[in-house]
mmCIF file of the C-alpha atoms, coordinates in Angstrom:
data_MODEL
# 
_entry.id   MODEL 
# 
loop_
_atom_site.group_PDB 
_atom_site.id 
_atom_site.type_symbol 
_atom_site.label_atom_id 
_atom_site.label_alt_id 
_atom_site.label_comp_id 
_atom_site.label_asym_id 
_atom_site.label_entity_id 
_atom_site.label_seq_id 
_atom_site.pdbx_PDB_ins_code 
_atom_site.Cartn_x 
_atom_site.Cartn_y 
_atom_site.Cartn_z 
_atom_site.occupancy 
_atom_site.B_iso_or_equiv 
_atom_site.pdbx_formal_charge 
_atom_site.auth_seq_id 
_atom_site.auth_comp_id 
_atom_site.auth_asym_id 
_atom_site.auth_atom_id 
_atom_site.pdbx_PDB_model_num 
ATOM 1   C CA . UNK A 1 1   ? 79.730 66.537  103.223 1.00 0.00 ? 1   UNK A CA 1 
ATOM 2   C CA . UNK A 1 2   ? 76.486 66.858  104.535 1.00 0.00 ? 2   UNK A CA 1 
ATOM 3   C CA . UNK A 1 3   ? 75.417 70.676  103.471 1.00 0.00 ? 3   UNK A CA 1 
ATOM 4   C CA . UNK A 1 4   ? 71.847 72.859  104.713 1.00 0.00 ? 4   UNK A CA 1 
ATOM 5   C CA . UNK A 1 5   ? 70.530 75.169  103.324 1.00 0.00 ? 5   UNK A CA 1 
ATOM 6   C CA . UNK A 1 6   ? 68.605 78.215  105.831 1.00 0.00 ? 6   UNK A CA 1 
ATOM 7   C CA . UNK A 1 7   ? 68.182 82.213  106.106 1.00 0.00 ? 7   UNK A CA 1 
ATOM 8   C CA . UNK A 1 8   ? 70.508 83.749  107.947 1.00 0.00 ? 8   UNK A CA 1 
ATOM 9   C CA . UNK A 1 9   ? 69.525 86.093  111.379 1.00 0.00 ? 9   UNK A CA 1 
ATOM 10  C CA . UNK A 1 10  ? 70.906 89.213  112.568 1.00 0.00 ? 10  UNK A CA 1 
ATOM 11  C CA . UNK A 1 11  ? 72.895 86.703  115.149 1.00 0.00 ? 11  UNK A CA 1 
ATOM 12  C CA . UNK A 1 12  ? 75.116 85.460  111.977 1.00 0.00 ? 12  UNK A CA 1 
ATOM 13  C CA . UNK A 1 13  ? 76.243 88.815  111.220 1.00 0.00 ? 13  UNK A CA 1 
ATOM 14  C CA . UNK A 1 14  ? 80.045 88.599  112.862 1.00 0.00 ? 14  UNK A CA 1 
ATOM 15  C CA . UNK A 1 15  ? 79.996 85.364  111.157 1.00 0.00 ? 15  UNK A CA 1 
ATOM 16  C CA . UNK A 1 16  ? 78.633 86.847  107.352 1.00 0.00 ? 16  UNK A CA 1 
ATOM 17  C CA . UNK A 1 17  ? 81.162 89.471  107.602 1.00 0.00 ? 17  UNK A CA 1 
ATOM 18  C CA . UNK A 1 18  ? 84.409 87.385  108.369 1.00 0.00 ? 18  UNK A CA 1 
ATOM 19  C CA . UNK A 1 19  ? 83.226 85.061  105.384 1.00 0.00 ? 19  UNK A CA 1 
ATOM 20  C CA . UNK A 1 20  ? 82.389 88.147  103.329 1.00 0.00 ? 20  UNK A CA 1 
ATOM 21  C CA . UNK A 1 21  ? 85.779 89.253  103.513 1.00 0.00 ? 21  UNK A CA 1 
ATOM 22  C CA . UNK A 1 22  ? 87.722 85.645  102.790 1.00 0.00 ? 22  UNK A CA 1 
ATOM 23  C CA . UNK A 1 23  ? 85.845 85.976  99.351  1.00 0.00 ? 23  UNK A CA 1 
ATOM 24  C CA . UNK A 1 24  ? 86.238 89.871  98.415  1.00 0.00 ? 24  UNK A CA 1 
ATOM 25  C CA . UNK A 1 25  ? 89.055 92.640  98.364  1.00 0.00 ? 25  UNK A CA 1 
ATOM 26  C CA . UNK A 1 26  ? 88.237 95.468  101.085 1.00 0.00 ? 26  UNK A CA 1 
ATOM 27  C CA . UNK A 1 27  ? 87.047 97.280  97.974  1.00 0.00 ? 27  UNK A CA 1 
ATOM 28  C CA . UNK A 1 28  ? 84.945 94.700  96.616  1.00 0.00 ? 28  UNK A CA 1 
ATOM 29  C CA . UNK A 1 29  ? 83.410 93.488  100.048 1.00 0.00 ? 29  UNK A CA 1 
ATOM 30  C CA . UNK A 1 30  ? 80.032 94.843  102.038 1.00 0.00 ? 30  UNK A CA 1 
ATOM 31  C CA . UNK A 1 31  ? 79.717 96.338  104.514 1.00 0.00 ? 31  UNK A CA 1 
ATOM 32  C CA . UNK A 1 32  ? 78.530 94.970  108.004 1.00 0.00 ? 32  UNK A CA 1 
ATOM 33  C CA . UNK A 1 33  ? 76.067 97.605  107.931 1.00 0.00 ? 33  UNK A CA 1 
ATOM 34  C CA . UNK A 1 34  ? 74.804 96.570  104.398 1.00 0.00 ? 34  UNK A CA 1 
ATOM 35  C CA . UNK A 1 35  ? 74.766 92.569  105.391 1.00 0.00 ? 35  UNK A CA 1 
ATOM 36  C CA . UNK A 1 36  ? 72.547 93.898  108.068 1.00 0.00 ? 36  UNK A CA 1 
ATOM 37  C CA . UNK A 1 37  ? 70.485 95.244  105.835 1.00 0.00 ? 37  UNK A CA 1 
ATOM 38  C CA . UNK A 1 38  ? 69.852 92.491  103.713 1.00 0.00 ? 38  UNK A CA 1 
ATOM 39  C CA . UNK A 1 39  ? 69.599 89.877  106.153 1.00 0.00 ? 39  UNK A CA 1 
ATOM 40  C CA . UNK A 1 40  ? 66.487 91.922  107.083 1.00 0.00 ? 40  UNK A CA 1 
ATOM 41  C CA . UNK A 1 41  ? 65.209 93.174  103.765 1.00 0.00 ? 41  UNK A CA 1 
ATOM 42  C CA . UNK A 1 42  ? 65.670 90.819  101.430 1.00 0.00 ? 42  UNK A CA 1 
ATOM 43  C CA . UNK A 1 43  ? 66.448 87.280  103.637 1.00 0.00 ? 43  UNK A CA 1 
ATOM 44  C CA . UNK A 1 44  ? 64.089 85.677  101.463 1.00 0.00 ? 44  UNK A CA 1 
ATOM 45  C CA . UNK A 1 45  ? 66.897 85.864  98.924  1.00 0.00 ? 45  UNK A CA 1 
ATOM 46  C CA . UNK A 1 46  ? 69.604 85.602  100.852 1.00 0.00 ? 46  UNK A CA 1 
ATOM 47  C CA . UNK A 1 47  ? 70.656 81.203  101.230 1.00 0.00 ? 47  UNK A CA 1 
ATOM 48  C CA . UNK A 1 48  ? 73.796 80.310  103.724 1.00 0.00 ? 48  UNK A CA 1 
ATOM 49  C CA . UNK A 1 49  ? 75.133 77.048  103.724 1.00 0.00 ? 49  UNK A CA 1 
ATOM 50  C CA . UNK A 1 50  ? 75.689 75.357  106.760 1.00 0.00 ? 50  UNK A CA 1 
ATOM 51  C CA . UNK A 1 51  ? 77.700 72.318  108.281 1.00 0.00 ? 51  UNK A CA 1 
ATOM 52  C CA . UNK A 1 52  ? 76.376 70.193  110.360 1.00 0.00 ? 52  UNK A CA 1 
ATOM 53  C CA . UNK A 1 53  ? 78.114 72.321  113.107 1.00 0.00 ? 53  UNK A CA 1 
ATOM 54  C CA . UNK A 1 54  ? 76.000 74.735  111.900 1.00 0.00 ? 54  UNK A CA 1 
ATOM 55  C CA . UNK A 1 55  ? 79.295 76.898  110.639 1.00 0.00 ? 55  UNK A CA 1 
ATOM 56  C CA . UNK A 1 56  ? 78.872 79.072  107.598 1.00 0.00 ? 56  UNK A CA 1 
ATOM 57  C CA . UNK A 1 57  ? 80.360 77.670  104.852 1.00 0.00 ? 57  UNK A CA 1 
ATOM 58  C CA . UNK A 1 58  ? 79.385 80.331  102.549 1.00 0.00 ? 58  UNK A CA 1 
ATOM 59  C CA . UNK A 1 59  ? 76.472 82.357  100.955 1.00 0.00 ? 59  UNK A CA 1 
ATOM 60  C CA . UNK A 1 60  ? 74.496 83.813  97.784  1.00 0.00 ? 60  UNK A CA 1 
ATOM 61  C CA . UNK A 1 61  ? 72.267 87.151  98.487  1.00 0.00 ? 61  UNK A CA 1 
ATOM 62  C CA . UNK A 1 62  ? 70.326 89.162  96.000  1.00 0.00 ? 62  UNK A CA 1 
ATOM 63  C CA . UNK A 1 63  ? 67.414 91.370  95.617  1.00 0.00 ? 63  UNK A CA 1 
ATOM 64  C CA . UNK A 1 64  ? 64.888 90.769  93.232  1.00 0.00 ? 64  UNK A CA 1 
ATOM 65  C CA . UNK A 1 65  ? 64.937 93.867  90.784  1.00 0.00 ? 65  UNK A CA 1 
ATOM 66  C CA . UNK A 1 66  ? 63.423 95.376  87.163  1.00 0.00 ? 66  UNK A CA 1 
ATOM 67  C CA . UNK A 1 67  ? 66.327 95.561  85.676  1.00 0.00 ? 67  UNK A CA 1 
ATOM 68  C CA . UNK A 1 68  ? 68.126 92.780  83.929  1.00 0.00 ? 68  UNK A CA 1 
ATOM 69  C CA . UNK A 1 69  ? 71.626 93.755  84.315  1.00 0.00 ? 69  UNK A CA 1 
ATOM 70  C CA . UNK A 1 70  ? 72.550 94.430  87.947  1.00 0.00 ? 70  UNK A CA 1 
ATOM 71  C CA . UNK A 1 71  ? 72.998 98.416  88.945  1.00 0.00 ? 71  UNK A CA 1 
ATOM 72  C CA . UNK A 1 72  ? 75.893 99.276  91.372  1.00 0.00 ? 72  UNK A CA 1 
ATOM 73  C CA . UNK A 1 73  ? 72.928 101.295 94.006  1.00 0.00 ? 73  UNK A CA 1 
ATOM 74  C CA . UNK A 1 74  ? 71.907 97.528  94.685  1.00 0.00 ? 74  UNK A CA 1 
ATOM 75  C CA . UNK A 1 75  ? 75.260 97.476  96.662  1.00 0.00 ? 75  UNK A CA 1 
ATOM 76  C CA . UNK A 1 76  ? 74.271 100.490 98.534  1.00 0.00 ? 76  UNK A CA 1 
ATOM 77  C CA . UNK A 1 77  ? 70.654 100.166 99.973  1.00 0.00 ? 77  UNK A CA 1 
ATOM 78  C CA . UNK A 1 78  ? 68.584 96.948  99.802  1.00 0.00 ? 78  UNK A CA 1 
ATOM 79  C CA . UNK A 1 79  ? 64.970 97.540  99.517  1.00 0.00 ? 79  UNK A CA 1 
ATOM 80  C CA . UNK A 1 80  ? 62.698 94.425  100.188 1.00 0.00 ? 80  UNK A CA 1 
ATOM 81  C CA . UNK A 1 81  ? 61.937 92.225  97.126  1.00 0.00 ? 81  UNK A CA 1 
ATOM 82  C CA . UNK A 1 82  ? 59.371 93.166  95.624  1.00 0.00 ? 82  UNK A CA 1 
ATOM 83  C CA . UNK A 1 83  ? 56.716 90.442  94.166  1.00 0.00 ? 83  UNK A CA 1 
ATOM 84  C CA . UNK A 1 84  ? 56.742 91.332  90.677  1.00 0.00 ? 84  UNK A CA 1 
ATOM 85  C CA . UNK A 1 85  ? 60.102 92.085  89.883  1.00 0.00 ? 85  UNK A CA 1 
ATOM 86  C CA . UNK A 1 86  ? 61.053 89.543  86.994  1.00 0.00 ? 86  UNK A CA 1 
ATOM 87  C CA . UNK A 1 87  ? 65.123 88.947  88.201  1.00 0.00 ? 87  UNK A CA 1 
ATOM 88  C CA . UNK A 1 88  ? 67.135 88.399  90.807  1.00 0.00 ? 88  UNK A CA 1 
ATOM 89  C CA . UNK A 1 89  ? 70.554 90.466  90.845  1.00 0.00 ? 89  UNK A CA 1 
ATOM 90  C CA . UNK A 1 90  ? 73.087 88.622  92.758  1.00 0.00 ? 90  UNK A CA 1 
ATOM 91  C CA . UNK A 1 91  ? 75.186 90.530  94.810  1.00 0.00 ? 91  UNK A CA 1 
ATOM 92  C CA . UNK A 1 92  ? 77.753 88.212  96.817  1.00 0.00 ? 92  UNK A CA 1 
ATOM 93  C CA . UNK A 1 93  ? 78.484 84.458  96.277  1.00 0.00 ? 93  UNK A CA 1 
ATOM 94  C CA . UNK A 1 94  ? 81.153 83.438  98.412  1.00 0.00 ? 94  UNK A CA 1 
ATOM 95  C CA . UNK A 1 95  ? 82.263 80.646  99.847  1.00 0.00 ? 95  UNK A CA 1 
ATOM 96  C CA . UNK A 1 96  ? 84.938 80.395  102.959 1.00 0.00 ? 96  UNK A CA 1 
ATOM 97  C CA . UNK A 1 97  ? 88.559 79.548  101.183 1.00 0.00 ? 97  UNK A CA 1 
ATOM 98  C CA . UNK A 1 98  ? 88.877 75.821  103.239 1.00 0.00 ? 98  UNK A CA 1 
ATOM 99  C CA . UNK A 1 99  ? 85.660 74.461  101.274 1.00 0.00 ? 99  UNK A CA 1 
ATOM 100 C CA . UNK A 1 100 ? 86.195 76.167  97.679  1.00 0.00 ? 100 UNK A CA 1 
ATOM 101 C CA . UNK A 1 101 ? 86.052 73.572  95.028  1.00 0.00 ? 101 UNK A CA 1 
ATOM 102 C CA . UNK A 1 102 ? 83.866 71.419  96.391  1.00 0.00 ? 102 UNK A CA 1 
ATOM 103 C CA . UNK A 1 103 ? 80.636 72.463  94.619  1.00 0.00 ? 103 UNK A CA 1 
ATOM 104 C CA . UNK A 1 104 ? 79.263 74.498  97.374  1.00 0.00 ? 104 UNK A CA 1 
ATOM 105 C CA . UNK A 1 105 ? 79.514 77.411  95.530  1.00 0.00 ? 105 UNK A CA 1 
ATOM 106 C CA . UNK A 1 106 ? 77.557 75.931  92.708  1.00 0.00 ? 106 UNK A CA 1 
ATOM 107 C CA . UNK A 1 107 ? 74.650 74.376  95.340  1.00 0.00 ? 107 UNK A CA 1 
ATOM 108 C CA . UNK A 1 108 ? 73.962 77.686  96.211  1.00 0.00 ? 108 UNK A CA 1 
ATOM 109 C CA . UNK A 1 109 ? 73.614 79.182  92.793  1.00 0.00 ? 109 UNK A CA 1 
ATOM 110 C CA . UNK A 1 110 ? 71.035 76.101  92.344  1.00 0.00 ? 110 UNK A CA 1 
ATOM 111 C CA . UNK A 1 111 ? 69.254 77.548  95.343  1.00 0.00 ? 111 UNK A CA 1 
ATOM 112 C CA . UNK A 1 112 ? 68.785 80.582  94.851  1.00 0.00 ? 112 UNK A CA 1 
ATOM 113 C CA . UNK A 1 113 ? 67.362 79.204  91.591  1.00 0.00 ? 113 UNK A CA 1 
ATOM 114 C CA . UNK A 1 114 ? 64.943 77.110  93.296  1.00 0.00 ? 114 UNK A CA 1 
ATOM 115 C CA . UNK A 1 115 ? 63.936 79.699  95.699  1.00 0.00 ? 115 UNK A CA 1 
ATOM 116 C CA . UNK A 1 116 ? 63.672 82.032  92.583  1.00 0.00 ? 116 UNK A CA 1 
ATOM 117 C CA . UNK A 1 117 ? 61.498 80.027  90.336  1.00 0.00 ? 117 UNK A CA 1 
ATOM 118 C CA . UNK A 1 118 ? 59.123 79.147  93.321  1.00 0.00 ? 118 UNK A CA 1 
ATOM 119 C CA . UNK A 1 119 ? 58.944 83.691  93.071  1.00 0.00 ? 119 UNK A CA 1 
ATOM 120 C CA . UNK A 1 120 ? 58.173 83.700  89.453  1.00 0.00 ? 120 UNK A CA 1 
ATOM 121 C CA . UNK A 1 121 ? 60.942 85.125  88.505  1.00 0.00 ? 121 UNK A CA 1 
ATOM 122 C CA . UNK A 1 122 ? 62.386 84.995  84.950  1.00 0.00 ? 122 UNK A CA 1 
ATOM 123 C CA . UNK A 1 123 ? 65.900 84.789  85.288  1.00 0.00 ? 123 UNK A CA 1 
ATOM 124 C CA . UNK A 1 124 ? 69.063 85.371  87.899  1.00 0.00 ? 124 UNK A CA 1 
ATOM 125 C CA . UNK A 1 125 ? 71.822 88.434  86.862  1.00 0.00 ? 125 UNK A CA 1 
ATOM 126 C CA . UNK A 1 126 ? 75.383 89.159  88.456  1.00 0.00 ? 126 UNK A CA 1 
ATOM 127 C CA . UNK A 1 127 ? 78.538 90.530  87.725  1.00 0.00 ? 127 UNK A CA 1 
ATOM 128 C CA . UNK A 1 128 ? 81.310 89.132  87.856  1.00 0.00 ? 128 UNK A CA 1 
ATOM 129 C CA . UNK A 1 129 ? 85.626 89.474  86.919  1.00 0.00 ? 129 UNK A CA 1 
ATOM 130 C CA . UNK A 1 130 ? 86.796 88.295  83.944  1.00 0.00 ? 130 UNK A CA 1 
ATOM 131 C CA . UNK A 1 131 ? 88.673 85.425  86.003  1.00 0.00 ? 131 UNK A CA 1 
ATOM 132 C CA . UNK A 1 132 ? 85.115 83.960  87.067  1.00 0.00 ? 132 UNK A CA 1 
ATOM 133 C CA . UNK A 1 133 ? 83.174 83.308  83.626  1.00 0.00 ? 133 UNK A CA 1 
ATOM 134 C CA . UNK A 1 134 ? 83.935 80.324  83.364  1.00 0.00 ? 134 UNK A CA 1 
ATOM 135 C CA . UNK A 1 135 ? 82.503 78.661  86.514  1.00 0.00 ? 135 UNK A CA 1 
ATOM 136 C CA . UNK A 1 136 ? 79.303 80.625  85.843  1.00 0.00 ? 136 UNK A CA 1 
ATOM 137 C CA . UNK A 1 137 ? 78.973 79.823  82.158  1.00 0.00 ? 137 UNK A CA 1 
ATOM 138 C CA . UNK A 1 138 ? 79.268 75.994  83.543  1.00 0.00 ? 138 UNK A CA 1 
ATOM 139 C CA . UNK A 1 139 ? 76.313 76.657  85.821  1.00 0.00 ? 139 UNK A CA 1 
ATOM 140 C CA . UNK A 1 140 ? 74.405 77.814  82.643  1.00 0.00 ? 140 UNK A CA 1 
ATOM 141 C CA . UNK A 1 141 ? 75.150 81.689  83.031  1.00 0.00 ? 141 UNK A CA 1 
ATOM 142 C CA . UNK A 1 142 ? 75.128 83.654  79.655  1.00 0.00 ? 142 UNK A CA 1 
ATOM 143 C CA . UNK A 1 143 ? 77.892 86.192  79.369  1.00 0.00 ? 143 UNK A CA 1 
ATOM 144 C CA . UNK A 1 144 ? 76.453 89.407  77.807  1.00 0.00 ? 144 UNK A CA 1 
ATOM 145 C CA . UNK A 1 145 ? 79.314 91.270  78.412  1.00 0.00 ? 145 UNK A CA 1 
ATOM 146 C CA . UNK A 1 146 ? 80.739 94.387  79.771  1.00 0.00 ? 146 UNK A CA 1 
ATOM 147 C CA . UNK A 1 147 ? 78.950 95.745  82.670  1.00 0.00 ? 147 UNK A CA 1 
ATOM 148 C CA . UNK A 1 148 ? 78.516 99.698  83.427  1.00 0.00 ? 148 UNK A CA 1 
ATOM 149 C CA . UNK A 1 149 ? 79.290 98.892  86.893  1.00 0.00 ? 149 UNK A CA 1 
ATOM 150 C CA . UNK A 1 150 ? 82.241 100.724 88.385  1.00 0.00 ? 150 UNK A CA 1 
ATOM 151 C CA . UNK A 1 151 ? 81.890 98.996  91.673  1.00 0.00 ? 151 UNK A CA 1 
ATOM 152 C CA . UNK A 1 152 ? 85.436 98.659  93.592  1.00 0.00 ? 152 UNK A CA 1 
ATOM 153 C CA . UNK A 1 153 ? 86.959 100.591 90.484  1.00 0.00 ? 153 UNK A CA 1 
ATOM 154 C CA . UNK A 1 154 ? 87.008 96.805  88.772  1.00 0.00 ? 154 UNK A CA 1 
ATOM 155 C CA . UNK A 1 155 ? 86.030 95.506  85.201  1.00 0.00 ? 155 UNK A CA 1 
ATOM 156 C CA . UNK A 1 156 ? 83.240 93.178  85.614  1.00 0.00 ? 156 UNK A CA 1 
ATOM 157 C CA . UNK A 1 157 ? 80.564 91.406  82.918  1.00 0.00 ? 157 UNK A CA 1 
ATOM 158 C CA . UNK A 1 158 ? 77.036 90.619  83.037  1.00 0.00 ? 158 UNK A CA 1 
ATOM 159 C CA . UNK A 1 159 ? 76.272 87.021  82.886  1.00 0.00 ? 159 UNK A CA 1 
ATOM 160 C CA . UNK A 1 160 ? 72.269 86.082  83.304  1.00 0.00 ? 160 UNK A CA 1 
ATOM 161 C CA . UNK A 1 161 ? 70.596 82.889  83.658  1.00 0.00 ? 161 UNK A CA 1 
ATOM 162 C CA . UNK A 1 162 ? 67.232 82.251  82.190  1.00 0.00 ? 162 UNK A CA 1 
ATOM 163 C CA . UNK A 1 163 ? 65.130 80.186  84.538  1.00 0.00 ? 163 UNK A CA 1 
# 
């Protein structure tokens, strides 16, 4: 399947949110009002992945930040990416249930690389469940375990990839 790779616009954001919440619990998932947000603050950082019908297939979004484990106020506000910030702090990667396993989900983490690289940026950060290690330890993700984050009253880790 034929996949591209664009920005999303504030037209996509009924779209955004329905795949948003295939991929996350109510608890877990953002808001429409914060997808607004980032499609405007940080769209730099924020890759869909398209069909060639143009449906969203899924999506990876993150600010760039200071801090090399991510912080649960990037889930509240997003604040446009500022140049010198050394990571990016992922906050969603979904992809729509119909197309899981079939490496999209992985294409986008190698985008967002590309895009952060071409920013000077020193390395990617997210947190994820327990359940989820694996597929980012095989998309070279360290695991440096426990996060503080009490987002969605889950356990998550901190896994960061050195670009």
């Amino acid at each position: 399947m034929k996949i591209n790779f664009t920005h999303p616009t504030p037209a996509d954001l009924p779209e955004l949110v329905n795949v948003e919440n295939s991929g996350f619990t109510p608890e877990e998932a953002a808001t429409p009002t914060s997808l607004a947000e980032r499609i405007t603050a940080i769209n730099d950082t924020f890759i869909l992945a398209q069909d060639r019908k143009d449906q969203i297939l899924g999506y990876v979004v993150g600010p760039a930040t200071s801090e090399r484990h991510l912080t649960d106020d990037l889930f509240e506000t997003s604040q446009p990416n500022k140049p010198n910030d050394p990571y990016i702090a992922i906050l969603s990667l979904v992809v729509i249930p119909e197309f899981q396993g079939q490496g999209i989900a992985s294409q986008l983490l190698t985008e967002i690389e590309t895009v952060a690289k071409a920013q000077g940026r020193k390395a990617i950060s997210l947190t994820c469940l327990e359940k989820l290690i694996p597929f980012y330890e095989r998309n070279g993700y360290v695991n440096e375990g426990e996060s503080a984050s009490t987002h969605a009253g889950e356990t998550w880790f901190n896994l960061v990839k050195e670009i």
